[in-house]
C-alpha positions as CSV (number, residue, x, y, z in Angstrom):
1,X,0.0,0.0,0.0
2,X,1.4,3.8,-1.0
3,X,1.8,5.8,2.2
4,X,0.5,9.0,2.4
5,X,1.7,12.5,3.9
6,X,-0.6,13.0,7.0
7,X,-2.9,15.9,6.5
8,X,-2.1,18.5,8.8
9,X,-3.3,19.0,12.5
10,X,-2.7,21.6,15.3
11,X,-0.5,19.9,18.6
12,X,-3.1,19.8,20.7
13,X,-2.5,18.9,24.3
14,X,-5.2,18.2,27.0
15,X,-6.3,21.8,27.9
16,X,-6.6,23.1,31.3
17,X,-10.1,22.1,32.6
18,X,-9.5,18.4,30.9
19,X,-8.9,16.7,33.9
20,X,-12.7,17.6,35.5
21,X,-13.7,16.0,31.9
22,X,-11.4,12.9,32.1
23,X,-12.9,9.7,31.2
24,X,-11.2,8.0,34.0
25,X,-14.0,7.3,36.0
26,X,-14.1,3.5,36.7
27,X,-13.7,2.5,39.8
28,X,-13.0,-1.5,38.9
29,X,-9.7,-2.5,36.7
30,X,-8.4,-6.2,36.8
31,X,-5.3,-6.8,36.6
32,X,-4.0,-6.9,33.1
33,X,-6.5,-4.3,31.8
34,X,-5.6,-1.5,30.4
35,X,-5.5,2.2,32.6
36,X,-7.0,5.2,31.2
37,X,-4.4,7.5,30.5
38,X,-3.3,10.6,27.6
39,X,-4.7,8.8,24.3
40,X,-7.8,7.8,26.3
41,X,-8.5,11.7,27.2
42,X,-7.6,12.4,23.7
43,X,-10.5,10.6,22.3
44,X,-12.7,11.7,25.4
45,X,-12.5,15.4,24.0
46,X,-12.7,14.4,20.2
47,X,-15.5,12.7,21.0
48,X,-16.9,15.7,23.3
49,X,-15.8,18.1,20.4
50,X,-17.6,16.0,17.3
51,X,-21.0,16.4,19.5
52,X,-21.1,12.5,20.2
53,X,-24.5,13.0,22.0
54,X,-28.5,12.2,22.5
55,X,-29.5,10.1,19.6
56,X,-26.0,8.6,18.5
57,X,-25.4,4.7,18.5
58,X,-21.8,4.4,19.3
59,X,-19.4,1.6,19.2
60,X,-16.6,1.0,21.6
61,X,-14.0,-1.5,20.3
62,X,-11.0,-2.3,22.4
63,X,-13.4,-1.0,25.7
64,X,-10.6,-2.1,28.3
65,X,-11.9,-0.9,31.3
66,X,-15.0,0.8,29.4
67,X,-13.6,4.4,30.2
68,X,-14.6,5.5,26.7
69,X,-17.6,3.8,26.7
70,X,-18.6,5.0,30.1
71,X,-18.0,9.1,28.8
72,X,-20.3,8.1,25.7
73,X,-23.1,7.3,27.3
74,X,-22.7,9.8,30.2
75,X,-22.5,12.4,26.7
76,X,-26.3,10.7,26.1
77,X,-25.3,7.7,23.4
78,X,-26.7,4.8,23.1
79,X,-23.4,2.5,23.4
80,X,-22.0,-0.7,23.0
81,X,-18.4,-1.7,24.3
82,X,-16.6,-4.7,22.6
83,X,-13.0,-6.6,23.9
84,X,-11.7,-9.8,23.5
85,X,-10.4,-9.8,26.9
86,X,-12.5,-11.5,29.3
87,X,-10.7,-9.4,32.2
88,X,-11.2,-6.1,30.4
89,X,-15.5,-7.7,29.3
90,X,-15.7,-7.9,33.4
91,X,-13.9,-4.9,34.8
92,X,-16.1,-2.5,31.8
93,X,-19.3,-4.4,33.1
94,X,-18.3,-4.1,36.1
95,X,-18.0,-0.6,36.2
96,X,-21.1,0.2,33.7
97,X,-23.2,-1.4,36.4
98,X,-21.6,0.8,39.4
99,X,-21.9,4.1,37.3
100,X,-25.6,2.9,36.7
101,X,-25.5,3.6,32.8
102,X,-26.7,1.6,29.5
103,X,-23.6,0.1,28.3
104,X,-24.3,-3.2,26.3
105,X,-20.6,-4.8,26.8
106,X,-20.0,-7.9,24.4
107,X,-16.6,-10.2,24.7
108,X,-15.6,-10.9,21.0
109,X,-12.7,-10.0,18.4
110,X,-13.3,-6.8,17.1
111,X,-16.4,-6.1,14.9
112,X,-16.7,-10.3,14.4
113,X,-18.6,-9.8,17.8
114,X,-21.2,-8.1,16.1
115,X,-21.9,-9.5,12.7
116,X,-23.6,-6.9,10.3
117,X,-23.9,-4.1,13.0
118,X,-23.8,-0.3,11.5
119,X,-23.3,2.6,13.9
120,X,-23.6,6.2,13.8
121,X,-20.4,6.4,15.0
122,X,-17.2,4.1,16.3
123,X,-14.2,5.1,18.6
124,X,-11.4,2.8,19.3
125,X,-8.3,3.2,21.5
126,X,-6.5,-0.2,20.1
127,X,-3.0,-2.0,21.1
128,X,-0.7,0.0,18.7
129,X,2.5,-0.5,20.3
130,X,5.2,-2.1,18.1
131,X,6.7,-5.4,19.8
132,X,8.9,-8.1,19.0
133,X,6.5,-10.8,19.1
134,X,5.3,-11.0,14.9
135,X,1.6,-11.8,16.4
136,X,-0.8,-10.3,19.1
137,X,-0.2,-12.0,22.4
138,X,-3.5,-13.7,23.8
139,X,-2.6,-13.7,27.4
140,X,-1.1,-11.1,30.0
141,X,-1.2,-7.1,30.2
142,X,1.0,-6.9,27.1
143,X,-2.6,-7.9,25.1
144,X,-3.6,-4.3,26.3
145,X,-0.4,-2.3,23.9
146,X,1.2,-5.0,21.9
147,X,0.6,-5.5,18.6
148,X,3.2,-6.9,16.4
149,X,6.6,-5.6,14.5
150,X,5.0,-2.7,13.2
151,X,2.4,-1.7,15.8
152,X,-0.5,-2.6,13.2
153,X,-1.6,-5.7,13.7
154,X,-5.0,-4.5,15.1
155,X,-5.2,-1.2,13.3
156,X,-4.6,-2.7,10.0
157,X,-8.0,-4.7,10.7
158,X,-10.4,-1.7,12.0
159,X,-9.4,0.1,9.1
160,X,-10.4,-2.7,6.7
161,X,-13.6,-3.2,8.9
162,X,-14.6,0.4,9.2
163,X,-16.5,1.7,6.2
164,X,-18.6,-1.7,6.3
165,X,-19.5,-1.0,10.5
166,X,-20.2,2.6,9.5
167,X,-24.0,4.1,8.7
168,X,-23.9,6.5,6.4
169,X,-22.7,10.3,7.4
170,X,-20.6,7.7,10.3
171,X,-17.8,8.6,12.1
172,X,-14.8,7.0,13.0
173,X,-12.2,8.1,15.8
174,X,-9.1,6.2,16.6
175,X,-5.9,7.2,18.6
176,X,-2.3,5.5,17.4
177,X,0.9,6.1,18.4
178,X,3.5,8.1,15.7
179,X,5.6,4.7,16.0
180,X,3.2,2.5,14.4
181,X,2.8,4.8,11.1
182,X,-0.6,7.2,11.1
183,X,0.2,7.8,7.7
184,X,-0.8,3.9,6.5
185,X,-4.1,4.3,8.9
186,X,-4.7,7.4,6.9
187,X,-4.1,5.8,3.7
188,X,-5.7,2.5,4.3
189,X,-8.7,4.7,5.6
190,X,-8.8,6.7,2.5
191,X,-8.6,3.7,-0.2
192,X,-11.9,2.7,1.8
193,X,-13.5,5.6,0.8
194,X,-13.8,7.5,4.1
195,X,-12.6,11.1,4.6
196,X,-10.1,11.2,6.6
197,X,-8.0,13.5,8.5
198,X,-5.8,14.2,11.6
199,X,-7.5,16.1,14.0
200,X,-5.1,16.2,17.0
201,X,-1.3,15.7,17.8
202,X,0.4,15.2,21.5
203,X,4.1,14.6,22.3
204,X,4.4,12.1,25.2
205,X,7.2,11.1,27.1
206,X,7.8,7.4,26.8
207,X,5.7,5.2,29.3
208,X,7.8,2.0,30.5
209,X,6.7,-0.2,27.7
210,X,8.5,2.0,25.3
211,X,11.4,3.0,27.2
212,X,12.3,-0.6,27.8
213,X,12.0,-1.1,23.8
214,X,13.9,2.3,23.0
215,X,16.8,-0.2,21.3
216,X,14.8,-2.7,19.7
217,X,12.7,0.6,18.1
218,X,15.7,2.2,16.8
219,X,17.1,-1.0,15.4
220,X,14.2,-1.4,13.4
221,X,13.9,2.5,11.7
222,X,10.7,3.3,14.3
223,X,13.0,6.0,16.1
224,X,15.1,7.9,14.0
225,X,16.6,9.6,16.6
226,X,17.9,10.2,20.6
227,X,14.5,11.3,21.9
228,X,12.8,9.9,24.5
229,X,8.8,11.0,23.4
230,X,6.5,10.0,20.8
231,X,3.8,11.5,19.3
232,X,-0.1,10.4,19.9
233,X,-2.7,11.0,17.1
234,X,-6.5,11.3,16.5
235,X,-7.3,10.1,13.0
236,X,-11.0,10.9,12.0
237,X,-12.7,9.3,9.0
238,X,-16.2,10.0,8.0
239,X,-18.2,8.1,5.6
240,X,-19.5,9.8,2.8
């Protein structure tokens, strides 16, 4: 597939006030399941920002703890959280049922959990960390980040999925690390036939995970230099 140049997008960090919006209200996370942190808040205030709302049936896919999922319907959706994770299925129904809200949560690989479902709209904060390990591992936290050589093993499959899970006049938002290549998610999006842009840029420093990889990354051309940040992205793809 031809890469493309990433359209452009402001640097937008959390502003202040984020934090009383933060989507990090769930009171249950197993062990093993992923913790609401910077990308998650990025797609919290996309999603506040594209007027997710009253009337719009929203798909979570990678719920983990159902943080996401949780803001949705507290924003008025209608919402349904997917993970193949039965730790991450428990803590996200879990903490739907404390918080008192209408989250349908479904264990199940991606969109094969719900077999010709459309939505008005589908968010997705996947594993998009590059690893050693050429497949997804099926077991342990590292299910949560990890996601093969070049960070796309589960990216590469919402995007092919996407126009298909999409009503027409749907959105997409997803949040991927600059190591694992925004600019083949754009692509990919775009021979699908969505519209598709970059909406938001961070710079992180490195969390543990990708300190500990700092070599392996440089080895393989994913850091092309001494730094010890990456950047975070929200991609946004509208069907037509």
């Amino acid at each position: 597939m031809t890469r493309q140049a990433l359209p452009d997008a402001p640097d937008r960090a959390p502003q202040p006030g984020a934090e009383a919006r933060r989507p990090g209200r769930v009171v249950v996370r197993l062990p093993g399941v992923y913790r609401p942190q910077t990308d998650t808040l990025l797609l919290a205030l996309a999603m506040r920002r594209e007027g997710i709302g009253p009337g719009t049936d929203l798909l979570d896919l990678c719920t983990g703890s159902g943080a996401l999922a949780l803001h949705a319907a507290r924003l008025g959706a209608r919402v349904t959280a997917v993970d193949i994770s039965r730790r991450a299925v428990a803590s996200a129904r879990l903490n739907t049922a404390l918080a008192r809200l209408p989250v349908t949560v479904r264990r199940g690989d991606l969109l094969r959990a719900l077999p010709g479902r459309t939505f008005d709209a589908v968010v997705s904060n996947p594993p998009y960390v590059p690893a050693p390990e050429p497949t997804a591992p099926r077991h342990g936290a590292g299910r949560s980040w990890d996601a093969g050589p070049d960070g796309r093993v589960v990216l590469d499959r919402i995007c092919d999925d996407a126009f298909a899970a999409l009503r027409p006049g749907g959105l997409l938002l997803l949040v991927q690390s600059g190591l694992s290549r925004p600019e083949d998610t754009v692509g990919r999006l775009s021979e699908a036939g969505l519209d598709v842009t970059v909406t938001d840029r961070v710079t992180i420093p490195f969390g543990p995970v990708t300190r500990r990889r700092a070599a392996w990354l440089r080895a393989r051309g994913l850091l092309r230099d001494r730094l010890d940040r990456e950047e975070l992205v929200v991609i946004r793809a509208r069907k037509k």
